[in-house]
N, C-alpha and C positions, 0 to 999 in steps of 0.2 A: 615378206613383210619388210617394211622401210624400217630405218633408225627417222628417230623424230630427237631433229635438232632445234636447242634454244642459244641463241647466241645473243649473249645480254652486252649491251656498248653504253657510252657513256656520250651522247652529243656525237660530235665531228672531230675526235680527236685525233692524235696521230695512232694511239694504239688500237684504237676501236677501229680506225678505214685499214691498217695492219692485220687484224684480226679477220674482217672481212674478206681482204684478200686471199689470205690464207686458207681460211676456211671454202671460198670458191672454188679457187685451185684445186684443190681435195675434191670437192665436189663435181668436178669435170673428171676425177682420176677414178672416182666411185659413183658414176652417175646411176646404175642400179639399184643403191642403198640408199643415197641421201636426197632422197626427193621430199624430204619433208623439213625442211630448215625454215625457221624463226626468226629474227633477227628483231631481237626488243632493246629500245632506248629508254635506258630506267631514266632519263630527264624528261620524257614524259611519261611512260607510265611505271612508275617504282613499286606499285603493289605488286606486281608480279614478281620483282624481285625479291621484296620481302617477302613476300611467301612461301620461296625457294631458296630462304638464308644467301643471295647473291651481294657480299662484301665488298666483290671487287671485280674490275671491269678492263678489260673484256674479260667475260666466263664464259663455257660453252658447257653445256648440262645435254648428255645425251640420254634419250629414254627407251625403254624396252617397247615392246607389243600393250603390255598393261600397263602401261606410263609411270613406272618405276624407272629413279635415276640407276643408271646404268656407268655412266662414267662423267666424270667433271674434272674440266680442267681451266686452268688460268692463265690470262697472258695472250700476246698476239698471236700465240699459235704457231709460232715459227720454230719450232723445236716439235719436228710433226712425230719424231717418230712413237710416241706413245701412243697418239689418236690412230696413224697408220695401222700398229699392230694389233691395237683394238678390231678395230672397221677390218682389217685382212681377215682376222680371225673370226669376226664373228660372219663375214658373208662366204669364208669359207665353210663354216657349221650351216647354213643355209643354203646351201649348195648341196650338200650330204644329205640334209632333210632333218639333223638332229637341232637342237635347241637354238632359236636366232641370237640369245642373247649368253653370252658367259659370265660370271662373276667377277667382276673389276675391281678394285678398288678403286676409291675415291683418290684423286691426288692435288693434296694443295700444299 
C-alpha cells in the first residue's frame, strides 16, 4: 500500500517551489511508497485546507491506508530527517508484512 501524500503551498512562493522540491527529491529516494502525492494551492482551493486545520504553508499531511493523518509536518522540508525516518520505517514494516502505518506523532 502507498502513503498518500498532501502537500498544501501557498501561490508561487519561495517556500512552497522549496517544499516541492524537497519533497520530489524524497520522492525519487522512495519511489515504491510515494506514488500518491497531492500538491494543493490553498490560493485556490482553501477549503481543503480548512478542513484539515492547514495554518501554515508549506504543510505536508501524510495519511494512512484508511485516510487517517499519520504524520504532518511544516516548512520547506529541508530538515528531511524526520519524514525520512518515518517513510524508512514504515516501508520497512511493509516489507516484513506487519502494519504499513506506525503511530507518529504530529509535529508542529
Amino acid at each position: 500500500m502507498d502513503c498518500k501524500l498532501k502537500l498544501f503551498v501557498s501561490g508561487v512562493t519561495k517556500n512552497s517551489l522549496a517544499a516541492i522540491r524537497n519533497l520530489s527529491s524524497l520522492c525519487e529516494t522512495f519511489p515504491q511508497g510515494l506514488s500518491l502525492l497531492e500538491i494543493i494551492d490553498i490560493q485556490a482551493t482553501p477549503e481543503e485546507a480548512e478542513d484539515l486545520n492547514v495554518m501554515v504553508t508549506p504543510t505536508l499531511i501524510i495519511f494512512d491506508q484508511l485516510g487517517n493523518e499519520a504524520l504532518r509536518l511544516m516548512g520547506d522540508l529541508s530538515g528531511r530527517s524526520v519524514l525520512l525516518s518515518f517513510l524508512e520505517d514504515t516501508l520497512k514494516l511493509r516489507e516484513t508484512g506487519k502494519e504499513t502505518f506506525v503511530p507518529f506523532p504530529n509535529i508542529n
